[in-house]
VEXDRENDREN-7866 format. One record per residue (C-alpha): residue in three letters; x negated, y, z negated. Coordinates in Angstrom, 3 decimals. Layout:
BEGIN
+------+----------+----------+----------+
! type !     east !    north !       up !
+------+----------+----------+----------+
!  ALA !        X !        Y !        Z !
...
+------+----------+----------+----------+
% end
This chain:
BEGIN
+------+----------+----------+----------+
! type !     east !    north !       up !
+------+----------+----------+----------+
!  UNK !  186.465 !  -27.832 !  187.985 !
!  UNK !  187.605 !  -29.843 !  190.686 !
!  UNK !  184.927 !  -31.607 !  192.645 !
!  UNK !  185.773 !  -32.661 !  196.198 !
!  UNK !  184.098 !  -34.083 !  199.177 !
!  UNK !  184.292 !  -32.509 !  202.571 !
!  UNK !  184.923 !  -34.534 !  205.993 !
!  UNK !  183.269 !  -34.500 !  209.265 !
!  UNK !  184.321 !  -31.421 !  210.318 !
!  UNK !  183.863 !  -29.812 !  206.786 !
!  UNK !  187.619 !  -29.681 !  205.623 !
!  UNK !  188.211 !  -30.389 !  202.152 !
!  UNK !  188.843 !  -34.366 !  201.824 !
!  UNK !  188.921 !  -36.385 !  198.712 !
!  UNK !  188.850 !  -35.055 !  195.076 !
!  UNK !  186.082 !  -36.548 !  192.949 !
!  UNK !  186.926 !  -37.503 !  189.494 !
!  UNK !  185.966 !  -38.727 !  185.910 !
!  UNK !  182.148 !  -37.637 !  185.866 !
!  UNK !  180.351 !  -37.718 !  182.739 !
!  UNK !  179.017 !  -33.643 !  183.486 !
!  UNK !  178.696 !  -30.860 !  186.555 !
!  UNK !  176.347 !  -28.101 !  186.366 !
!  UNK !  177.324 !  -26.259 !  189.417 !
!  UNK !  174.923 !  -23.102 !  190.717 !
!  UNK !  175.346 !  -20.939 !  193.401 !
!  UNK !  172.591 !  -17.892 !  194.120 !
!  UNK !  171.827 !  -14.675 !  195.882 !
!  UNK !  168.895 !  -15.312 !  197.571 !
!  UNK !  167.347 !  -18.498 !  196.825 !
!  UNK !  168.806 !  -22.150 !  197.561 !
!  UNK !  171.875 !  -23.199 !  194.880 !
!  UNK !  171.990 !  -26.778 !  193.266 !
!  UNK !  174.150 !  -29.252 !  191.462 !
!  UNK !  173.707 !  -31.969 !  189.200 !
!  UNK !  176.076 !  -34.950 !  188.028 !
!  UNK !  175.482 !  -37.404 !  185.279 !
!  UNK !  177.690 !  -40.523 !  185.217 !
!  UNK !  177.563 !  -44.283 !  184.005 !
!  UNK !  179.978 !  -45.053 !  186.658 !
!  UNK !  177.246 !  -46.047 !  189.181 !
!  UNK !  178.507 !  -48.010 !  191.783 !
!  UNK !  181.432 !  -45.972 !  192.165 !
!  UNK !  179.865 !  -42.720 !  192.566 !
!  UNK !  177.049 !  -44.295 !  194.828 !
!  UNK !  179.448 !  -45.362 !  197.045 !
!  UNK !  181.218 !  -41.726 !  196.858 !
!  UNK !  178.969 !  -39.201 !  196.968 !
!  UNK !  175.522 !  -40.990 !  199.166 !
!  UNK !  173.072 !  -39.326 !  200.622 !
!  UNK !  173.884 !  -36.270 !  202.863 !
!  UNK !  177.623 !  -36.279 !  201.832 !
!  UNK !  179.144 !  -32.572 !  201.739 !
!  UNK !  181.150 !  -31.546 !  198.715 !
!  UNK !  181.926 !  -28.206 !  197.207 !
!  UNK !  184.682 !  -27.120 !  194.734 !
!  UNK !  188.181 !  -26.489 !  195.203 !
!  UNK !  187.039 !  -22.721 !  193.613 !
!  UNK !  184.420 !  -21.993 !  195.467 !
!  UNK !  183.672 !  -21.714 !  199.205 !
!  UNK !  179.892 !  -22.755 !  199.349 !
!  UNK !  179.361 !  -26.159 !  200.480 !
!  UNK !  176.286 !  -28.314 !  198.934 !
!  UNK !  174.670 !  -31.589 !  200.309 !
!  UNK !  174.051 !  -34.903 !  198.266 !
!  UNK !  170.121 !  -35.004 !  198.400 !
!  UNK !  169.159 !  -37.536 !  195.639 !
!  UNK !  170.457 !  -40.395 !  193.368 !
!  UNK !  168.517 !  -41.046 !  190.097 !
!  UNK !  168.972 !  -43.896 !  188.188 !
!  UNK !  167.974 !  -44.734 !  184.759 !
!  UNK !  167.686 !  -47.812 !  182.772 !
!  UNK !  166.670 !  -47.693 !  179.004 !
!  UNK !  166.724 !  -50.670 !  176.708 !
!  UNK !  169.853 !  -50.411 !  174.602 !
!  UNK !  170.866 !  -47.354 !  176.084 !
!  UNK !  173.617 !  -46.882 !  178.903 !
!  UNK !  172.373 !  -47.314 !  182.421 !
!  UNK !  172.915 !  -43.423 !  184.051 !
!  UNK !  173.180 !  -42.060 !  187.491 !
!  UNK !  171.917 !  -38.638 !  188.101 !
!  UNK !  172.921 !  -37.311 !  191.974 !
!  UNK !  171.460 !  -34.075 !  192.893 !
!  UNK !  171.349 !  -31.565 !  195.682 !
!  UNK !  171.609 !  -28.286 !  197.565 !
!  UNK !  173.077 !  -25.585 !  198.724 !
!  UNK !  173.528 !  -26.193 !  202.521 !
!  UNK !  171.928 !  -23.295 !  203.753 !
!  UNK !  168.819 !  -25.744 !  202.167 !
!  UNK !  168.907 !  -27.265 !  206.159 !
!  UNK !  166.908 !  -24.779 !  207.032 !
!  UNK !  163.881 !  -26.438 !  205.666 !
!  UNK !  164.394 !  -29.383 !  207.954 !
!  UNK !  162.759 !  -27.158 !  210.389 !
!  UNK !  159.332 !  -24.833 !  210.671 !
!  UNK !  159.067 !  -21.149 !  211.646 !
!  UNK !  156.722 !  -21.305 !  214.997 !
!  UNK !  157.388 !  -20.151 !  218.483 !
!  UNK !  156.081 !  -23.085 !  220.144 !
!  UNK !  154.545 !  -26.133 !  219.421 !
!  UNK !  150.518 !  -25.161 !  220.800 !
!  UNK !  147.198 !  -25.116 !  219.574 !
!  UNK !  144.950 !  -22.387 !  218.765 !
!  UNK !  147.872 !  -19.737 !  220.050 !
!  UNK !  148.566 !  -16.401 !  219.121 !
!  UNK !  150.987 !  -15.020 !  215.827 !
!  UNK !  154.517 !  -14.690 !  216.020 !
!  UNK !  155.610 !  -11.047 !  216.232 !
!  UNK !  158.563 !   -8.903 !  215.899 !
!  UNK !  159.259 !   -5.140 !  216.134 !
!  UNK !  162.314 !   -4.512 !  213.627 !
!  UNK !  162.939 !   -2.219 !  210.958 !
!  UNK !  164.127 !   -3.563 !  207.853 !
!  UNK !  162.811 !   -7.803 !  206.657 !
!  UNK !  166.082 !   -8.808 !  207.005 !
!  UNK !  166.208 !   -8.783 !  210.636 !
!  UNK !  163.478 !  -10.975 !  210.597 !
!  UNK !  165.009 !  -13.665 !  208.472 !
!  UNK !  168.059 !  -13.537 !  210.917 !
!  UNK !  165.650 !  -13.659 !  214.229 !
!  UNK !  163.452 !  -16.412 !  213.590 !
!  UNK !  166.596 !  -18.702 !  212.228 !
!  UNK !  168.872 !  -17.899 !  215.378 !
!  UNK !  165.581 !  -18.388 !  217.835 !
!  UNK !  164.558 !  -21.723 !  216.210 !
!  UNK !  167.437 !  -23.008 !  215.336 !
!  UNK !  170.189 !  -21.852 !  218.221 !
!  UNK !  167.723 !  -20.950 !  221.002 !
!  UNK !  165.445 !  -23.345 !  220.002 !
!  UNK !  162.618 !  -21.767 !  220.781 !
!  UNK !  160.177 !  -24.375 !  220.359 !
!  UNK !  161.904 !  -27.875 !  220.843 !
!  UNK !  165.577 !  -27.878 !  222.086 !
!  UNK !  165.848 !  -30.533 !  219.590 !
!  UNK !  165.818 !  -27.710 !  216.852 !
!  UNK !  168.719 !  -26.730 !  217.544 !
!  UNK !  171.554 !  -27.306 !  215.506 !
!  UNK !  175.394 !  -28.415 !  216.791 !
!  UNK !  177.127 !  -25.854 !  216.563 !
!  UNK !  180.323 !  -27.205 !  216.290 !
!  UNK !  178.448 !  -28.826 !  212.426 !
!  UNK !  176.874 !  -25.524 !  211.665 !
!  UNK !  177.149 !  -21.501 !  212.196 !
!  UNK !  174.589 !  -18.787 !  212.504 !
!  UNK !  177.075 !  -15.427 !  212.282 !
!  UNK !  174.942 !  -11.865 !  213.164 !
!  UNK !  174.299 !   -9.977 !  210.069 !
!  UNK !  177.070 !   -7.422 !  209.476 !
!  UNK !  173.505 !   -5.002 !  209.516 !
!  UNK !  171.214 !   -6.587 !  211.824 !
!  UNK !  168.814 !   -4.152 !  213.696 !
!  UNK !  171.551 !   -1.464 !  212.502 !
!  UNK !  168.683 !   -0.144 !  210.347 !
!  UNK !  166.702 !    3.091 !  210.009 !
!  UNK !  163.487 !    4.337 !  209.527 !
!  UNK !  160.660 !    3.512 !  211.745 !
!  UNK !  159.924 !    0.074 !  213.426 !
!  UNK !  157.392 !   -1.690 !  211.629 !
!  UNK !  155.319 !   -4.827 !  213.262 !
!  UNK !  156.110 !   -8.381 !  211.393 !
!  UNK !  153.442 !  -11.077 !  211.443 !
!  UNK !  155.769 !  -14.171 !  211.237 !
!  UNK !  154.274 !  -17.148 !  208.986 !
!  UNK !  153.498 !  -20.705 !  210.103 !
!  UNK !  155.283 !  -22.940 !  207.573 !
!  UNK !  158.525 !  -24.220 !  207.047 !
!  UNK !  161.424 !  -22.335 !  207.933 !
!  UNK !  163.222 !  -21.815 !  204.573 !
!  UNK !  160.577 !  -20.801 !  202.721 !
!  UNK !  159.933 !  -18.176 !  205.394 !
!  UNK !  163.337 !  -16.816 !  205.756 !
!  UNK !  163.904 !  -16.671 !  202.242 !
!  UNK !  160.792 !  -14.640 !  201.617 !
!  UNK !  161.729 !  -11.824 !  203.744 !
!  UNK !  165.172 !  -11.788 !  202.220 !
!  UNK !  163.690 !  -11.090 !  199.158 !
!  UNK !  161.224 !   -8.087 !  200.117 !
!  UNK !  161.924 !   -5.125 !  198.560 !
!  UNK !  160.267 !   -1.631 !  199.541 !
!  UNK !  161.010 !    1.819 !  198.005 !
!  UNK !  161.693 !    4.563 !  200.253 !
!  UNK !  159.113 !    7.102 !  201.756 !
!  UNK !  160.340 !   10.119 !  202.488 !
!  UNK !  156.639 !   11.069 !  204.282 !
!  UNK !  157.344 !    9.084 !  207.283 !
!  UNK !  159.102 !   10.397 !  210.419 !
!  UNK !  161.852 !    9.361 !  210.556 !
!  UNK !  162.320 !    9.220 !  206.761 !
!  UNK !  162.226 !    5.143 !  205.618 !
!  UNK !  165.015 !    4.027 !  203.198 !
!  UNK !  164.598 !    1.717 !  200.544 !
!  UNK !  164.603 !   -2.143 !  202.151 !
!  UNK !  166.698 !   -4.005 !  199.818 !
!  UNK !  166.913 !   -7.581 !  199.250 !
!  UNK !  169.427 !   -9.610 !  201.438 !
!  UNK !  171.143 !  -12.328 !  200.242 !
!  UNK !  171.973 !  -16.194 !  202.386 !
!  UNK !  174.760 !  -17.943 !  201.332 !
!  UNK !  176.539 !  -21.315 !  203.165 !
!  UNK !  180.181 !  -20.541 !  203.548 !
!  UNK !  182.855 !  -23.351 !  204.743 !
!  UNK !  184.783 !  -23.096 !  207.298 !
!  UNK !  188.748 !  -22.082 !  206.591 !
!  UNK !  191.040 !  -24.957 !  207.922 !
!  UNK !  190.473 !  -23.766 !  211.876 !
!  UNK !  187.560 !  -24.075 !  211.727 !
!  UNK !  184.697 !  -27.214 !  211.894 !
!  UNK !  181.069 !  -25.257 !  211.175 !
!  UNK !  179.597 !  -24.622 !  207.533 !
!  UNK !  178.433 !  -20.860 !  208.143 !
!  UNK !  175.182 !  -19.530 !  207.214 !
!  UNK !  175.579 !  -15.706 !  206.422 !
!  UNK !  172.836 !  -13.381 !  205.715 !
!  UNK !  174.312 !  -10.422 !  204.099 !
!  UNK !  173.483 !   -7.290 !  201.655 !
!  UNK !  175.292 !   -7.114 !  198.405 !
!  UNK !  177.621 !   -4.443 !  197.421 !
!  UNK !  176.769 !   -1.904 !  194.615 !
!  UNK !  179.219 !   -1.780 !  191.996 !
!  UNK !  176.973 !   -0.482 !  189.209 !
!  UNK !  179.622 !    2.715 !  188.505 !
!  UNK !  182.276 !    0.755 !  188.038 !
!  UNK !  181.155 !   -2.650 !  186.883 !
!  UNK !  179.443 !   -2.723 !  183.399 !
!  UNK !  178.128 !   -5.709 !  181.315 !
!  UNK !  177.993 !   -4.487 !  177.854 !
!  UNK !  176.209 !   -7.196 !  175.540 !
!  UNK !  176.331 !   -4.352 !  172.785 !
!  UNK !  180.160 !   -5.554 !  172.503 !
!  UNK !  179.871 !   -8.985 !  172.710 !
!  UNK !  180.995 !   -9.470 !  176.147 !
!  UNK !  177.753 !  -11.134 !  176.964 !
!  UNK !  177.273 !  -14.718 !  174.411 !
!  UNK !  174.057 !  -16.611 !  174.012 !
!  UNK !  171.389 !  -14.207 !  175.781 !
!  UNK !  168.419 !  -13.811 !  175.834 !
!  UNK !  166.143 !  -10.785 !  176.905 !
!  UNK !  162.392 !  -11.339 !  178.717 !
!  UNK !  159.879 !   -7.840 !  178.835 !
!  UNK !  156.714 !   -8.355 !  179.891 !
!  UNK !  154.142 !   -6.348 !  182.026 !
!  UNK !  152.073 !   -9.648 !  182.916 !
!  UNK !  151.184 !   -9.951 !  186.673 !
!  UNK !  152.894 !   -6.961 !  187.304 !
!  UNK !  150.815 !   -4.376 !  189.281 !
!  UNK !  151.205 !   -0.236 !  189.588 !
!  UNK !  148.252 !   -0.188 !  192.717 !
!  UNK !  147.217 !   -2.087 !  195.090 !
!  UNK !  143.578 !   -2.156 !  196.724 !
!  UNK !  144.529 !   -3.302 !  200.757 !
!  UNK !  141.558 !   -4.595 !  202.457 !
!  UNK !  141.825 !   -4.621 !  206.302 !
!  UNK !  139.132 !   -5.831 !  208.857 !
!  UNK !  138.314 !   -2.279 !  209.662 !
!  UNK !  139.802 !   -0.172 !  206.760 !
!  UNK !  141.401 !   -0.149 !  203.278 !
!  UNK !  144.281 !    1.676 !  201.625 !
!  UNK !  144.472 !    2.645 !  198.114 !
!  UNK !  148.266 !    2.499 !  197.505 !
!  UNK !  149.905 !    3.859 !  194.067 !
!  UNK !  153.728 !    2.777 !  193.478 !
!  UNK !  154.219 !    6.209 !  191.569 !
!  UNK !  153.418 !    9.327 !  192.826 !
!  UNK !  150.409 !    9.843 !  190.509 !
!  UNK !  148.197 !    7.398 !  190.199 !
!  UNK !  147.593 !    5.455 !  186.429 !
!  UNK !  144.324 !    5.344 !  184.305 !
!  UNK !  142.935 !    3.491 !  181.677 !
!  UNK !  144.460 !    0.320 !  180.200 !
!  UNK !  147.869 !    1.785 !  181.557 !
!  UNK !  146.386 !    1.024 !  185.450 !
!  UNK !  147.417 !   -2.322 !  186.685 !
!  UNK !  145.745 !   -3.531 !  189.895 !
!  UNK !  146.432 !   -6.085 !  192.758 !
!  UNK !  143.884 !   -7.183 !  195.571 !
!  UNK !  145.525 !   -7.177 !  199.146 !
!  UNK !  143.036 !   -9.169 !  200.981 !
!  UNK !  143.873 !   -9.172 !  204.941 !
!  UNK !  140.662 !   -9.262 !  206.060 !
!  UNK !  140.760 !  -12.407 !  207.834 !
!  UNK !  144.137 !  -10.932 !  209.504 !
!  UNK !  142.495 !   -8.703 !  212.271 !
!  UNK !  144.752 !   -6.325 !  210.816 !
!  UNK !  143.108 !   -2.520 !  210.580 !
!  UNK !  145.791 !   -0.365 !  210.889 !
!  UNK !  146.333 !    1.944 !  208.215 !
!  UNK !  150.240 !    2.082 !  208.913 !
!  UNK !  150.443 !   -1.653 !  208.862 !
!  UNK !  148.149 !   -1.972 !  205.768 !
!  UNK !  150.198 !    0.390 !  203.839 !
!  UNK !  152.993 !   -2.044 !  204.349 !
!  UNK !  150.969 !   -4.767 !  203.808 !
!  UNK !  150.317 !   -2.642 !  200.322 !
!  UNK !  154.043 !   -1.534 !  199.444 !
!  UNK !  155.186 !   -5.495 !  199.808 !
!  UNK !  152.774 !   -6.390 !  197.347 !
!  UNK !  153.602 !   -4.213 !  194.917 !
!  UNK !  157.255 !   -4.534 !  195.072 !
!  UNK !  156.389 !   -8.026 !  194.305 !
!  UNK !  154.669 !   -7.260 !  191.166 !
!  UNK !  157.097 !   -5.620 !  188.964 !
!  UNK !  157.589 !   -4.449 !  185.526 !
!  UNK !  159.643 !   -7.576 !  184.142 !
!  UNK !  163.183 !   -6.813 !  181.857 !
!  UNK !  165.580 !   -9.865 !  182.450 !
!  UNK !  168.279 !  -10.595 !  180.578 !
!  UNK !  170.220 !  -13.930 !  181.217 !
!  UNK !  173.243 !  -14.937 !  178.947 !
!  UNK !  177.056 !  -16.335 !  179.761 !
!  UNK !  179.851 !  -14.244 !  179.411 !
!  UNK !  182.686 !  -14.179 !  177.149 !
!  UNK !  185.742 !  -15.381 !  178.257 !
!  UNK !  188.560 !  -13.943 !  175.935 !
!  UNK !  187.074 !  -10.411 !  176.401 !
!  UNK !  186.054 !  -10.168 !  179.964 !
!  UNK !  187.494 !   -7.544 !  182.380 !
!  UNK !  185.747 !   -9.253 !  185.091 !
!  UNK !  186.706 !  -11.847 !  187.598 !
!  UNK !  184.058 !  -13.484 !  189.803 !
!  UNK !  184.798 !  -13.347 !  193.343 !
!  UNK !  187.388 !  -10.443 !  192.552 !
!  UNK !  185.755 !   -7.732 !  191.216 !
!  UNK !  181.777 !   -8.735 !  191.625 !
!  UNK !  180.095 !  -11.754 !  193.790 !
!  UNK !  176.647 !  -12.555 !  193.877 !
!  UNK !  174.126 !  -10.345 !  194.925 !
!  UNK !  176.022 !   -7.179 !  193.480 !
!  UNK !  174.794 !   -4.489 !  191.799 !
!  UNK !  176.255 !   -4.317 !  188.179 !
!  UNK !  175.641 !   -2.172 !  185.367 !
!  UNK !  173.812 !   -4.136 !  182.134 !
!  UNK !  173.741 !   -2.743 !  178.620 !
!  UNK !  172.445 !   -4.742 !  176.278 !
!  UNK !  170.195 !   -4.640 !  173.067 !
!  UNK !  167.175 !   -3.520 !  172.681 !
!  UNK !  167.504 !   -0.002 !  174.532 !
!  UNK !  167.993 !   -2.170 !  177.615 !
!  UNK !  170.162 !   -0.024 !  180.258 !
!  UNK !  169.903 !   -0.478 !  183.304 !
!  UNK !  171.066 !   -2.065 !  186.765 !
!  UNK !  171.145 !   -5.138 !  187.513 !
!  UNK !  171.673 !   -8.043 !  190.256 !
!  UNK !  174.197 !  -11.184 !  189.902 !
!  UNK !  171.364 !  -13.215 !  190.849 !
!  UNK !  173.331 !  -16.470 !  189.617 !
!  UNK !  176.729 !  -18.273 !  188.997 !
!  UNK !  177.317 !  -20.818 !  187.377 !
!  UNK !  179.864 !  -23.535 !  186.444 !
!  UNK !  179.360 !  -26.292 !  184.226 !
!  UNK !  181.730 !  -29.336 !  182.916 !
!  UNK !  180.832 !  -31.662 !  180.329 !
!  UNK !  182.616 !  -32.975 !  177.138 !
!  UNK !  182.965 !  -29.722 !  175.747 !
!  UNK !  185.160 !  -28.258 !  178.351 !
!  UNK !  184.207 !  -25.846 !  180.916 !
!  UNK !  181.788 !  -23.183 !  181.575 !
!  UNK !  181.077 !  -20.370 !  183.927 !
!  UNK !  179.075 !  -17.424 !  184.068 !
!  UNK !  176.688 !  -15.074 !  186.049 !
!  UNK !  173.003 !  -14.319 !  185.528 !
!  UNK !  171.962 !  -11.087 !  185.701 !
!  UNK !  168.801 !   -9.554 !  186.638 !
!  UNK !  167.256 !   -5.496 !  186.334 !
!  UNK !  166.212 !   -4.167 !  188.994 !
!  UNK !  162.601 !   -3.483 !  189.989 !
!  UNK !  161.876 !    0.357 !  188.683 !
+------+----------+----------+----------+
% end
């Protein structure tokens, strides 16, 4: 891997050698990372400090310097550990409200699908800056592109409640929503899918790291992990039902919804059930408890995970050619596991044993 630093205006400047070992991780929908080790302290300190840039030559996604470790053990070699993020991980230098007031009212949006959310709050905070123009970042350091599918969705509108809190944490939760479709609505509501958020740097025009909210591409017909073949080394498989929930009891101020996630509702020890508690929210809607209800329970699902590294000599696949993050693949592994599944994960490592890369994969909620 080649290791580089980037320069003020986020071109690719100097390369960054002789490391002791790079683990490298970019993701779909939660913040990447990187870690070095190296005994070469001084050097590297001096290098890489705090809030430097850097990505790799073979990759586009640009990561900050966050943290330098240091540790000193008697008769042991004094090591450096620097850490950080990906650099969409600004976002939680800044918090998701509308202005700065006491005792005020909740932040609101009318939108169909999470997504549009996510891209809202970021571009009114941190472009309009909607509660300090200090927010706002320069835009000649950082880019806020429209989603490809922003407010292009369909379905009916639904009302979001935005959350008081930090502004990553917030954006990256509605990314991650997932609700099945209803076909008892009018108009009809598709599934909402997860979105992914990746930092992207710029090409040599350009100056701005962008950060692009976007939804994955399903390549599940035509892209297929088979671990029954040995294409998939060192993996291992999780199944559990734990925390996982098939109805959900939603408690409004006014009324409740009973909500099943299958069209018949479970029994017995097979019934698994969550408590949606909103009635401190003022919220009595039945509509807007039955999303309240259909969030939850997307968030409580079934777990079948597999996560292993693929084979090199017998893979037909080539990241960033024929799958990126985010995509839809199909998984076959042992176990009768068959199913889809999301490149949650990639990533590169570099230590004395050479170099590593490979994806982690993730079935879909059922």
């Amino acid at each position: 891997m080649d290791l580089i630093t980037l320069d003020a205006n986020n071109q690719g400047s100097k390369l960054v050698e002789n490391y002791d070992s790079l683990i490298w991780t970019e993701r779909f929908n939660t913040v990447g990372d990187f870690q070095i080790t190296t005994g070469d302290i001084n050097r590297f300190m001096t290098v890489l400090p705090e809030g430097q840039v850097i990505s790799l030559r073979e990759s586009t996604v640009p990561m900050i310097v966050e943290t330098h470790q240091i540790d000193r053990k008697k008769n042991q070699p004094v090591k450096l550990t620097i850490k950080g993020r990906s650099y969409e991980s600004i976002l939680d230098r800044r918090v998701s409200v509308k202005a700065v007031t006491g005792g005020g009212a909740e932040w609101t949006t009318v939108v169909k699908i999470p997504s549009d959310v996510a891209y809202y709050i970021i571009n009114q905070i941190c472009v309009a800056g909607v509660a300090a123009a200090e927010d706002i970042f320069p835009s000649a350091k950082v880019a806020f592109p429209t989603p490809a599918d922003y407010l292009a969705g369909t379905g009916p509108n639904r009302q979001y409640t935005i959350p008081r809190g930090n502004l990553l944490s917030t954006v990256l939760a509605f990314l991650q929503t997932e609700i099945k479709a209803d076909a008892t609505t009018t108009p009809a509501t598709p599934a909402v899918v997860q979105h992914g958020i990746k930092a992207v740097r710029p090409n040599s025009a350009g100056t701005a790291n962008s950060i692009v909210i976007y939804l994955a591409t399903d390549r599940s017909a035509t892209i297929r992990f088979d671990g029954t073949r040995d294409l998939l080394d060192d993996g291992s498989y999780l199944f559990s039902k734990v925390a996982s929930a098939d109805t959900a009891y939603v408690l409004g101020s006014t009324d409740a919804v009973i909500l099943n996630k299958g069209a018949a509702a479970t029994t017995g020890l097979d019934r698994r059930v969550i408590l949606v508690d909103g009635t401190s929210s003022g919220i009595g809607d039945q509509a807007q408890l039955t999303e309240q209800g259909k969030t939850s329970l997307a968030e409580a699902p079934e777990t079948a995970m597999f996560d292993g590294s693929i084979n090199q000599d017998l893979s037909p696949y080539v990241y960033g050619v024929d799958y990126a993050l985010g995509d839809i693949v199909t998984l076959v592994g042992d176990y009768g596991l068959v199913e889809k599944a999301r490149v949650t994960e990639y990533i590169r490592s570099e230590d004395a044993t050479g170099v590593k890369s490979y994806p982690t994969l993730q079935t879909l909620n059922s």
